[in-house]
Steps between C-alpha positions, in 0.01 A plus 500: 500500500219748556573769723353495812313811724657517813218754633157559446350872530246443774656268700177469758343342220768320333510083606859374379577146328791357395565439091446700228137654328286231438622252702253307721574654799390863279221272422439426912514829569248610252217250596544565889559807509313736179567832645799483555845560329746218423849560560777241368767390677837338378508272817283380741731688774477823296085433486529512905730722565284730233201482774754472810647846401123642410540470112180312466220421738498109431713222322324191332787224539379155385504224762493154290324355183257199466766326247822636566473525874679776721678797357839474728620794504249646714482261779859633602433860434147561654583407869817789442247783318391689801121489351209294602277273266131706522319282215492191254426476119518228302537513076387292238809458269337519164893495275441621144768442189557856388710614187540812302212564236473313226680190614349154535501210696627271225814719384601492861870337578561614875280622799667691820329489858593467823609156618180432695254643215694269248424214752164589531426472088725219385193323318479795276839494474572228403213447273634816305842349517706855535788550730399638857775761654477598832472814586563770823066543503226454283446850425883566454471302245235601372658839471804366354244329231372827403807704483703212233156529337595066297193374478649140539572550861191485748440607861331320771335764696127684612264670319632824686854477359341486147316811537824695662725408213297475188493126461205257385366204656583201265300276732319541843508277808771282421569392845495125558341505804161682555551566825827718467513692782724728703396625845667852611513706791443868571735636723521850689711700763230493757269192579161477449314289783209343367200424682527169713162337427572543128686195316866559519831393389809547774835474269836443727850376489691338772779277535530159746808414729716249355355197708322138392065550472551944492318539277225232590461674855500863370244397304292323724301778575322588189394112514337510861298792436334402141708779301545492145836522331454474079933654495764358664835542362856455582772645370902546577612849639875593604672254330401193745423197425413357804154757613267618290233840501182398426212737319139427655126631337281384789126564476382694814581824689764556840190685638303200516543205763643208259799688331607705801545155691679372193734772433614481912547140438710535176708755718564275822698276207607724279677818421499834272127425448377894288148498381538682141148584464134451629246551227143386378518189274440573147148414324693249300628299803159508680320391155756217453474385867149463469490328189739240629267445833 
């Protein structure tokens, strides 16, 4: 496995993902945010404690995709990070089939991805009829590709990983779905209020009392005052079964009338209710929003 930085020289500038070069978080990072410096992480805890202990300025962790839904991991971690969620992004997935120069598509016996970019390009797959492996990332194994240098085994990975380790693109855009997309945060030490009157999203966590309709009546709020909620998640923490914490996008800011009513509701019957993050709603959302109205 490829080595991984563990610092970046100008840390005020440096925005930290987790993965290897080239892997679509790299890729996140380099579309939001041009300027600045990408710094990998081996984890997603060592990406935020990286700008928790003032190693980098920002850390691009991705949320959930369009086909493969939420990444896990980071619903438990991101309540625990100490950093606040200042911004949204959301990346097209374009996966490309990369292998060493001078390979080809037909003398191809085996392909290695990750187990969600294999998912997301079984008719290609299958159609080539080669043996999918799964693999840590996408761009680990693209790396690993590179360094055996058989031009019978494949990797499932971006455009970026191709250019960081020498590889060729033995086809483009191989994705089943055309809308493969994953949505990531930007998170920071110190929040960044937005202004009120612009469209916001409020992202929060909380967890119900262990008694029939909780979660009906903690919700209630966000119903009587016309608020949108496009996330709502649950998800087991502590090892019980029998309450859930639940992970909430709501469409709207605490400064303004609607929410702040909603939010004193969901804490009459509720508990441990932490707001991760107020932050203007991406381009993306706003443009899909509108398309569907």
């Amino acid at each position: 496995m490829t080595k991984v930085p563990v610092a970046a020289p100008d840390a005020a500038n440096a925005i930290a993902f987790q993965g290897v070069p080239g892997a679509y978080s790299h890729l996140a990072c380099r579309h939001a945010f041009p300027g600045m410096e990408p710094l990998a992480c081996q984890t997603f805890e060592d990406a935020f404690a990286s700008v928790r202990e003032g190693r980098a300025r920002f850390a691009m962790i991705p949320i959930d995709n369009s086909v493969a839904g939420r990444v896990a991991d980071v619903h438990h971690l991101m309540p625990y990070s100490g950093l606040h969620i200042i911004s949204e992004h959301f990346e097209r997935i374009n996966h490309h089939l990369l292998a060493v120069p001078g390979a080809t598509i037909e003398g191809l016996k085996t392909v290695r991805s990750h187990v969600h970019a294999l998912g997301q390009c079984r008719n290609l797959i299958r159609q080539l009829g080669v043996t999918a492996v799964v693999g840590y990332d996408t761009a680990g194994c693209a790396a690993e590709v590179a360094e055996k240098g058989d031009p019978t085994v494949a990797a499932i990975a971006s455009e970026l990983a191709a250019e960081a380790y020498g590889l060729v693109s033995l086809q483009a855009n191989i994705e089943d779905a055309e809308h493969n997309t994953t949505r990531f945060v930007v998170m920071a030490r110190d929040c960044v209020e937005p202004n009120p009157n612009q469209p916001c999203v409020t992202t929060f966590v909380f967890r119900v009392r262990n008694r029939p309709a909780a979660l009906y009546k903690a919700m209630g709020g966000f119903a009587t005052n016309g608020l949108n909620i496009p996330k709502l998640e649950s998800y087991l923490v502590g090892g019980e079964f029998v309450a859930a914490q639940f992970y909430v996008d709501v469409e709207g800011h605490p400064a303004q009338r609607p929410l702040r009513l909603a939010l004193e509701e969901l804490d009459f019957f509720s508990h441990e209710v932490r707001i991760l993050g107020v932050y203007p709603q991406a381009p993306f959302r706003m443009a899909q929003r509108s398309a569907a109205e």
